[in-house]
N, C-alpha and C positions, 0 to 999 in steps of 0.2 A: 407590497404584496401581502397578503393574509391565505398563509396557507398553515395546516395543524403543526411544519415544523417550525415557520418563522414565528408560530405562539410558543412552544415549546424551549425553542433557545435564545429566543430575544433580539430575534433579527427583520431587516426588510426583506434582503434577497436570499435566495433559499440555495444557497452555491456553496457546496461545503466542499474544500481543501484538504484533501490528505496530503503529506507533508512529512518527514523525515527532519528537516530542514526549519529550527527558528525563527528565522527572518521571513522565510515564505511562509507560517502560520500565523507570525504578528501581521504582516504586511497584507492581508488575503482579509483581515478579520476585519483591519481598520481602514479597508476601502469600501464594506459593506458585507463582507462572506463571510464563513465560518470556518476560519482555520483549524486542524486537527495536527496534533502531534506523534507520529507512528514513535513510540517507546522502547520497539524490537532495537533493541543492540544497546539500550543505555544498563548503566548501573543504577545504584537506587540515589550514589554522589551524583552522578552526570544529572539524569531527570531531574533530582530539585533545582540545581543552577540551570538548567534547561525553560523550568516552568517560572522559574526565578526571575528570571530575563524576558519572558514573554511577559509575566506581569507587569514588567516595568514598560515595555514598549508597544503592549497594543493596545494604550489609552482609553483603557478599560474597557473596550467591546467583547464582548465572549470568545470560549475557544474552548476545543477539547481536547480528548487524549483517546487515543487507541494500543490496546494491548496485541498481544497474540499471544492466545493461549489457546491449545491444539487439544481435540478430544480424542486423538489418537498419533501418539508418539510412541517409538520403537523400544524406549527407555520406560513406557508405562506409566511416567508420571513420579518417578522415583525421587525422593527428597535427598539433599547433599551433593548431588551431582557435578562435579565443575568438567571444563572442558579434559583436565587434563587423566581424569578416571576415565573420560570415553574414550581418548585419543589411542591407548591401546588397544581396542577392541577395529579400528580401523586396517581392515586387510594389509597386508604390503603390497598385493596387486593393485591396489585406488591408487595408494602412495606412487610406487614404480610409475604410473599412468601419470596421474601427476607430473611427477619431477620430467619425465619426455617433454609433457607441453611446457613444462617451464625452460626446458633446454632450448626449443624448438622456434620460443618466442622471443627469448632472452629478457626473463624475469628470474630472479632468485627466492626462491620461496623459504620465508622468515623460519628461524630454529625455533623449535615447540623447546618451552620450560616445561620439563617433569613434575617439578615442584608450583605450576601453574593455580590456583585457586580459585580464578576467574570463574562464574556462571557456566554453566551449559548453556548451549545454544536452545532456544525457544523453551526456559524453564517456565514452567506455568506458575511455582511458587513464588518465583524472583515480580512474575510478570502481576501475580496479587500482589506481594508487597509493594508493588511500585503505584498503587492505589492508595496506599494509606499515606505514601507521599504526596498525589496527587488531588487527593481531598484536604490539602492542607492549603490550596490554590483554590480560586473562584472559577475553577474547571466546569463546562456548560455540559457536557455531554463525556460519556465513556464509553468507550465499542469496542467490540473483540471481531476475532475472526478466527476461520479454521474452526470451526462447532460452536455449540451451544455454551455459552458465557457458566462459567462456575455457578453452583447457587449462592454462592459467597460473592460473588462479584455482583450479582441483579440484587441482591439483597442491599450491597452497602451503596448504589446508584438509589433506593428508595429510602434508606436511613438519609441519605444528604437531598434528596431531592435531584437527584439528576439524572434525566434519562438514559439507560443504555440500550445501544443500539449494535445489532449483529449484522456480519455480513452473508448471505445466503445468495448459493449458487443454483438450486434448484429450486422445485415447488416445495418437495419433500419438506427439505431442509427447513424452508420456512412455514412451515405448520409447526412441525419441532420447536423450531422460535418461539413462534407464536404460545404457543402449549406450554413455551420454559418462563414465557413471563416479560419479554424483551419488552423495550418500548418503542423502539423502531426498526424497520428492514431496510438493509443497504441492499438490493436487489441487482448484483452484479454479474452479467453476463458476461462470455467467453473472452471476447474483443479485450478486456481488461487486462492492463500491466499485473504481475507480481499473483498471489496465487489466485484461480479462475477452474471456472468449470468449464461446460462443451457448449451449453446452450446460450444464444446470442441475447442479447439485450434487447431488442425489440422484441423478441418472441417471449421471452421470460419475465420482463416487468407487467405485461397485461396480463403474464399466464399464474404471478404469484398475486397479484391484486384482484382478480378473481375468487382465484381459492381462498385468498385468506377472509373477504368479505368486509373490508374495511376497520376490524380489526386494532391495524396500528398502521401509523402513516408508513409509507414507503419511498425511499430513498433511489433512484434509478445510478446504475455504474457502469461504466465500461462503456471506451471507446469515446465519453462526452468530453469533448473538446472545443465546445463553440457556443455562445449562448441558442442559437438556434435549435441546436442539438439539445439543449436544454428545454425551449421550449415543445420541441415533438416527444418527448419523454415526460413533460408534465400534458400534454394534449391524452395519453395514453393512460393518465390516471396517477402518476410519479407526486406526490408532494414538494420535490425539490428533488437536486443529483448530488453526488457525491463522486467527485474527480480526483487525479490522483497526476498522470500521466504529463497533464498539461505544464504543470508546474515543476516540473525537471527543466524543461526548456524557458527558464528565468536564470536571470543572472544569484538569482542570491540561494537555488538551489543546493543540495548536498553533490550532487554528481559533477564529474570530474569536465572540462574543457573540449576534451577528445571524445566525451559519449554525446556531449549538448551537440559538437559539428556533425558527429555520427545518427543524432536523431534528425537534425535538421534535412539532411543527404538522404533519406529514410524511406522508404514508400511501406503504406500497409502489409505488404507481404514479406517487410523484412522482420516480422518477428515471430516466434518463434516458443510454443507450449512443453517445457521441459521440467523432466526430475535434477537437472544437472546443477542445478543451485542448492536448492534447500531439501530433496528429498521429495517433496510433492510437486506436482503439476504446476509449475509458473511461468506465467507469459514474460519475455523476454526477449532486448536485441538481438537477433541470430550474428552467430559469432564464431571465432574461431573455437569459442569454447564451446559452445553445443552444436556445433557442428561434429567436434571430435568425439562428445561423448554419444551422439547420435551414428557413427560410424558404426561398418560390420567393425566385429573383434573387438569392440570396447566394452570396459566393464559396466555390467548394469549400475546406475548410480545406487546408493547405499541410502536407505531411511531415517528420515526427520529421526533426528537433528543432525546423524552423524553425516551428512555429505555436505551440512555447514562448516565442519571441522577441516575438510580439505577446501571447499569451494574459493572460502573467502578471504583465508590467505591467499591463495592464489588470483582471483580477481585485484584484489588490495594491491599486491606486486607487481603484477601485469599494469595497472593504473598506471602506478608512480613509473615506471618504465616505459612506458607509452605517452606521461605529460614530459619525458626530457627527447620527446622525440623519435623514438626505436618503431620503426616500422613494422617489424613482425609482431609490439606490445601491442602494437595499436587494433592488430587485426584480431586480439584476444577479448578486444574493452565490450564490454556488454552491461547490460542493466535491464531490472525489472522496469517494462514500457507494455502498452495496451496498441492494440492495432490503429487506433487514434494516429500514434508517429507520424503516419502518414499525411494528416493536416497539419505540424508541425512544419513551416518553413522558415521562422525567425527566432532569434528570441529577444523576450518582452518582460520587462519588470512585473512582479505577481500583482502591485495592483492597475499594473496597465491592464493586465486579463483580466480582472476582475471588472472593470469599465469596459472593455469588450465584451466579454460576458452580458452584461447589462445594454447593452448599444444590442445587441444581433439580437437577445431576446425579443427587444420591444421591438426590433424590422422584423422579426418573425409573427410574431402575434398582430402588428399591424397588416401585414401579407394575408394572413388567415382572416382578420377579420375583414378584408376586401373581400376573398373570397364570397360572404354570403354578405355582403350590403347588398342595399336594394341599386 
């Protein structure tokens, strides 16, 4: 295929991989895709053995890295910050609410170190420096999400020559892009795992490739889980998609045994658009845990970063509590998932889907082109 992103990153098919998950970004890239490495939760240690290790095993076909760096966090962007300066500032009413569902579940929620020095949750500083480790890698591409990329960050993707790419949930949003300099639009609709706007993906990839008039290529998200799906999103003017969801349900994923069974078991309507993770809007298994924090009488969940401070201990807990078995952990286990779930019913090595992918494009595009034969 010859589309502006398979020239751009040095690829045939235009299937890019978002990914948490090493194995799933080496394995996704050297079947023909574009592996991405989400960076949210490493240190600046973990990320170089991270990229370390991708070097060595995806036989040198390309691969990128995505940040998250928020253009509006409750902390303002404050420099110095570790987990354990904000953890005071966390009510005792979040806490109290908490520790109930961990009683409730029969999870033990891990002791906070006072003397803790670790990062804040979603630091923007930590999440720049972790670019100067990552241009130290033959890294293809760089994206951010949650706003418009620092000008420090688009600036050092043109000093190395490497495109960056944002994610944008409305039109708005991506004119702003467009006007900050990005080099491509991940155009991610509601349907999508992990954070998402209202407006759907069919209706938002023709309604931002319009506005923006060709511009910079554009990326379609949310909800694609099929190569067919792939191909009616590039029918719609999409340069390539950008998937996420799919690849939880592989075995060499980061997610835990009991969410893979949980996604498999799944229909589209079991998930679920919540502050109850991270603070902002994130699509999500519906669970015992946002189900609770969606109840009358519960606390409103608390703002990026701080309701990562309670959240993910608590997930983390529940997890390992729920893989020895505990029936009430299990009904706690949830993960960022896109309404996709729902075509979700096996799972599949990331580059068996990768060869799927490629297989249902080209029955799709041969379907359509029946269509108007003579």
């Amino acid at each position: 295929m010859r589309t502006p992103i398979c020239e751009m990153l040095g690829i045939d098919f235009p299937l890019l991989a978002f990914s948490h998950c090493r194995d799933v970004v080496a394995a996704v890239s050297r079947a023909g895709g574009f592996g991405v490495l989400g960076a949210t939760g490493h240190t600046l240690e973990s990320l170089e053995t991270e990229l370390a290790w991708i070097d060595a095993h995806v036989d040198g076909k390309p691969y990128g890295l995505d940040v998250l760096i928020p253009e509006n966090l409750a902390t303002g962007g404050a420099k110095g910050l570790t987990r354990a300066s904000l953890a005071d500032k966390v009510p005792a009413e979040h806490r109290a609410f908490v520790g109930e569902l961990a009683e409730r579940h029969h999870f033990t929620m891990p002791e906070e170190r006072a003397d803790s020095d670790a990062p804040a949750p979603f630091d923007p500083n930590l999440a720049l420096a972790m670019l100067d480790v990552a241009f130290r890698h033959p890294i293809k591409l760089i994206a951010n999400a949650l706003g418009v990329p620092p000008q420090a960050m688009i600036d050092l993707g043109k000093r190395h020559g490497v495109p960056v790419a944002a994610l944008v949930g409305a039109k708005e949003h991506a004119l702003r892009q467009v006007a900050a300099g990005v080099d491509i639009l991940v155009v991610q609709g509601g349907e999508a795992g992990g954070h998402c706007g209202e407006v759907s993906t069919m209706v938002l990839v023709p309604e931002v490739i319009r506005a923006i008039g060709g511009a910079v290529p554009v990326l379609a998200a949310g909800g694609i889980m099929t190569g067919a799906q792939m191909a009616g999103a590039m029918a719609m003017g999409a340069d390539g998609v950008w998937t996420g969801s799919v690849w939880l349900a592989t075995p060499e994923s980061e997610c835990s045994d009991v969410f893979r069974d949980k996604m498999v078991a799944a229909t589209s309507r079991d998930t679920v658009r919540s502050k109850s993770r991270t603070g902002k809007p994130s699509r999500q298994l519906r669970s015992a845990w946002t189900d609770a924090w969606d109840a009358p009488g519960s606390p409103d969940p608390l703002p990026m970063p701080y309701q990562s401070l309670i959240s993910e201990p608590a997930i983390r807990a529940c997890d390992r509590a729920a893989e020895k078995g505990d029936a009430a952990a299990r009904e706690m286990v949830t993960y960022f998932v896109g309404q996709g779930v729902g075509l979700i019913d096996q799972v599949r090595p990331a580059g068996q889907v990768v060869q799927d992918f490629k297989l249902e494009f080209a029955e799709a595009m041969e379907r359509m082109i029946g269509l108007v034969a003579d």
